[in-house]
C-alpha positions in Angstrom: -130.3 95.8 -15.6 -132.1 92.5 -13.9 -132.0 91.8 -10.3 -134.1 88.5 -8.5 -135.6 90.7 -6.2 -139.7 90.9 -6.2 -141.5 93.3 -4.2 -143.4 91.8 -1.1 -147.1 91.6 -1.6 -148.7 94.3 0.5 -152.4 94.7 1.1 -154.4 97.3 -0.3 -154.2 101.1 1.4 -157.4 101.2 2.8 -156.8 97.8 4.5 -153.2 99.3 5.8 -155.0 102.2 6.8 -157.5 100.5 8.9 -155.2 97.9 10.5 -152.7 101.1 12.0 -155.5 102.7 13.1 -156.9 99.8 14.7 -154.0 99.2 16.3 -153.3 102.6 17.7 -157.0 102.0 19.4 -155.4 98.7 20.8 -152.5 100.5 22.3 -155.0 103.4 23.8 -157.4 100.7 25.6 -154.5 98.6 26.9 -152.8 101.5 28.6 -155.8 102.5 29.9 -156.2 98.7 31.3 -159.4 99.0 29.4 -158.4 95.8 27.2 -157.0 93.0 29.2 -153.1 92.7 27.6 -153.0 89.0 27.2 -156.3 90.0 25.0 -154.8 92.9 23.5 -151.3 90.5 22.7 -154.1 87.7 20.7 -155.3 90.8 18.7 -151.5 92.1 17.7 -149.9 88.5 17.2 -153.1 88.1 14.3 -152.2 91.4 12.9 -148.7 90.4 12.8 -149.3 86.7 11.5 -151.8 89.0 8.4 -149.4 91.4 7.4 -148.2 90.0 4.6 -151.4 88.6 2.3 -150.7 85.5 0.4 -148.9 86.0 -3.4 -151.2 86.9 -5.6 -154.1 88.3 -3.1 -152.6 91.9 -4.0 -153.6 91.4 -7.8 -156.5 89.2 -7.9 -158.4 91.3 -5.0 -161.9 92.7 -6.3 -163.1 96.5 -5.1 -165.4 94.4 -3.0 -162.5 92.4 -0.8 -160.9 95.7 -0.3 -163.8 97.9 0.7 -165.4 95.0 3.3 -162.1 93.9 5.0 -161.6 97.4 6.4 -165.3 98.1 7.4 -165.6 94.8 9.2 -162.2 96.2 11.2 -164.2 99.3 11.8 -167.2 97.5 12.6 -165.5 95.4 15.0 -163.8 98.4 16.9 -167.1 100.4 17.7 -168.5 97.1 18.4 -165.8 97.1 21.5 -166.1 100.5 22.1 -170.0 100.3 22.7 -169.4 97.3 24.9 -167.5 99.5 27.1 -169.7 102.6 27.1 -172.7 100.2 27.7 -170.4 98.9 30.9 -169.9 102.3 32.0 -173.3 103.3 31.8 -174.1 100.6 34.2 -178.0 101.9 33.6 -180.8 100.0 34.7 -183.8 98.3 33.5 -186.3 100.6 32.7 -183.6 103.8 32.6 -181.9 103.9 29.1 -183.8 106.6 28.3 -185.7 109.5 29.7 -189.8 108.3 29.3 -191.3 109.8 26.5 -193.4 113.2 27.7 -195.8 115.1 25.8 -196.1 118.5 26.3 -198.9 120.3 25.7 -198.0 124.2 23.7 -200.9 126.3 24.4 -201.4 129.2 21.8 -199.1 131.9 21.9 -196.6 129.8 23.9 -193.4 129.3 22.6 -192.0 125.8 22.8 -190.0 124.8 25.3 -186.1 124.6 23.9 -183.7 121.7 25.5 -181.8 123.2 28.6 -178.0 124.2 27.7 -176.0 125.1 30.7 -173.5 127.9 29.3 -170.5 125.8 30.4 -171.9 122.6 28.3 -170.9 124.9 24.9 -168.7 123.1 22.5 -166.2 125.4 22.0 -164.4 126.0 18.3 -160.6 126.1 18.9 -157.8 125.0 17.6 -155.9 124.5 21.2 -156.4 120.7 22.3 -155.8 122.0 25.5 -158.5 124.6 25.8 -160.4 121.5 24.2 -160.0 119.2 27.2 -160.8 121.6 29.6 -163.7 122.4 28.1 -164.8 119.1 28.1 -163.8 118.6 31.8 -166.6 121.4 32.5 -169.0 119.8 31.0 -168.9 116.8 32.3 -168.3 117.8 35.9 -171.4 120.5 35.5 -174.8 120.4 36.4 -178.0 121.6 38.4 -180.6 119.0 38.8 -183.1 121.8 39.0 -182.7 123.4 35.3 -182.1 119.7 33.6 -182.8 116.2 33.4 -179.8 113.8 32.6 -180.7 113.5 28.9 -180.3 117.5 28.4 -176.6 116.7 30.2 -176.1 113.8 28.2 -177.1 115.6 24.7 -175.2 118.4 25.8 -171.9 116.7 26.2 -172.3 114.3 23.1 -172.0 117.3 21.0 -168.4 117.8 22.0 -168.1 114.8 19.5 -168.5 114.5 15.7 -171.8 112.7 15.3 -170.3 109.7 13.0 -169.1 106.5 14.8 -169.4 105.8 18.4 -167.5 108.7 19.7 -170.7 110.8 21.0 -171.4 107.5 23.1 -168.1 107.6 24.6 -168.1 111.3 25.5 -171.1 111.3 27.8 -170.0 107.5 29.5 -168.4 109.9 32.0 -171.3 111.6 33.1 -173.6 109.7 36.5 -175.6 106.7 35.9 -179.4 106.4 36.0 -179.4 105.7 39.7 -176.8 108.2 40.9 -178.8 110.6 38.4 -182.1 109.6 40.6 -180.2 110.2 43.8 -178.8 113.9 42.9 -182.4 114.5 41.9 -184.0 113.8 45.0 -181.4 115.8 46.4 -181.6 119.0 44.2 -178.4 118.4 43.5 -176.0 121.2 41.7 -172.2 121.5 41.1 -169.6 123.6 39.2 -166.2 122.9 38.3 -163.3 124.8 39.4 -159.2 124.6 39.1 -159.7 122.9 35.5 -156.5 121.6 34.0 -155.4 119.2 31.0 -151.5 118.0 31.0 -150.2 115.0 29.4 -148.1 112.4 30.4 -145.4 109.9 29.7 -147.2 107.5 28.4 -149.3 110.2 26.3 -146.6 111.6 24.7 -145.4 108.4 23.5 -149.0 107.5 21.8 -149.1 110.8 20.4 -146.0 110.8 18.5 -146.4 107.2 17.7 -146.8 106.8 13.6 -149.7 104.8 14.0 -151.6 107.7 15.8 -154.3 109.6 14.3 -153.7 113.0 12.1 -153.6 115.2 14.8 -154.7 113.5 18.0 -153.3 114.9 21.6 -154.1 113.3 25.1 -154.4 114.7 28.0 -155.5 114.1 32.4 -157.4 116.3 33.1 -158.2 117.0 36.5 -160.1 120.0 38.5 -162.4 120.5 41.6 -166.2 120.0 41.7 -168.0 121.7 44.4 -171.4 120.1 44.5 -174.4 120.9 46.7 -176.8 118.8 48.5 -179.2 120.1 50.1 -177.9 122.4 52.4 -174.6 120.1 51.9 -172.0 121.4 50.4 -169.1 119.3 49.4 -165.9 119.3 47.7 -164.7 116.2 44.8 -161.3 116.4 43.9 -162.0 114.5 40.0 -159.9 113.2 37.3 -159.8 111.9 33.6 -158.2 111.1 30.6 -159.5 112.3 27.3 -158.4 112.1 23.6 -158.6 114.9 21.4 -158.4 115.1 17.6 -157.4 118.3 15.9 -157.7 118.8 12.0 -157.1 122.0 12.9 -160.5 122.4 14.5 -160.9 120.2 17.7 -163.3 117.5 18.5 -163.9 114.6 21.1 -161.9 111.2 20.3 -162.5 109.1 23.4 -162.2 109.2 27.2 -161.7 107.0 30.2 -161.9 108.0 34.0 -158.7 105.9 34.3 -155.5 108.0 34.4 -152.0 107.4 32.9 -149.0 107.8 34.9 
């Protein structure tokens, strides 16, 4: 049997695969008002304008066309994302990293191990959930006194596979240079209590949404940090929203202190 019908060109999986997940990221960083939307809207109207390659691009494509295409997407994404953890940071001149020390091991001296606070442990679940709040501890953690920033910093970019820009992201919550400076000279300390991850409307929806990562869950996550300086104690009511990918085992995805309703 004949019919006139002809199959629409399509482009190649990898290229399909890189558009949906770069629009997922799209959706993420415009809800969290992250991305401007009249930004965001240029980005989707391109996508929508490139669906469709021209006749003939599906056939003639070499392995090179479809192998760069998607790693300039990717490229482009943790471009953006690094532009936003760099804002984040908002670290001075002079403080992007912690100044080079030697330390001298006399014999018979062990050498001195990085400091790991016992709440700053990733944890190996399954549970998004017990994920989140995990992370929450971490980042709302600390005791000037046992650590400098770049132990806290280390500590809580483990919560993240080390591929990509994710590790970046997960410590963009954690104090800046000059706040760091300030808790210092304050011998500042704090713990996290009343830890809780929910999700939301607006969560939900991205969640279940087709374009959304293999296994990715959002969550707010919101508890109490009790921070001491001083003599001064005080009390920080602090909230979040985080990503979590589970494949089953869970691992960072991204984070924002803006909340969605």
């Amino acid at each position: 049997m004949t019919h006139n019908q002809y199959d629409v060109p399509r482009h190649h999986w990898l290229i399909r695969y890189y558009r949906a997940q770069l629009k997922f990221e799209l959706r993420v960083l415009t809800a969290l008002r992250i991305i401007p939307p009249p930004i965001a809207a240029a980005v989707f109207a391109w996508l929508r304008r490139t669906e469709v390659p021209k006749r003939g691009t599906t056939v003639n494509q070499s392995i090179r066309s479809k192998i760069v295409i998607p790693i300039v997407i990717l490229l482009g994404v943790t471009a953006l994302i690094l532009a936003l953890v760099a804002r984040w940071q908002n670290s001075p001149d002079g403080h992007t990293s912690t100044p080079n020390v030697e330390v001298t091991v006399l014999p018979g001296q062990a050498e001195p191990a990085a400091v790991r606070l016992d709440v700053w442990k990733r944890p190996t679940t399954t549970d998004p959930q017990e994920f989140a709040i995990a992370y929450a501890r971490a980042i709302w953690t600390y005791d000037t006194s046992r650590h400098d920033l770049t132990d806290w910093q280390d500590a809580v970019s483990m919560f993240a596979d080390p591929p990509g820009a994710a590790p970046q992201v997960a410590k963009s919550l954690l104090p800046s240079w000059t706040e760091w400076d300030q808790l210092e000279l304050r011998k500042a300390h704090a713990v996290a209590s009343d830890v809780t991850a929910s999700t939301t409307p607006q969560l939900e929806k991205l969640q279940h949404a087709s374009y959304a990562p293999r296994g990715w869950h959002g969550f707010v996550i919101r508890g109490v940090q009790t921070t001491v300086l001083d003599t001064e104690t005080t009390t920080f009511r602090r909230q979040a929203t985080v990503g979590i990918v589970c494949t089953p085992v869970c691992k960072f995805w991204s984070a924002s202190a803006l909340v969605l309703p």
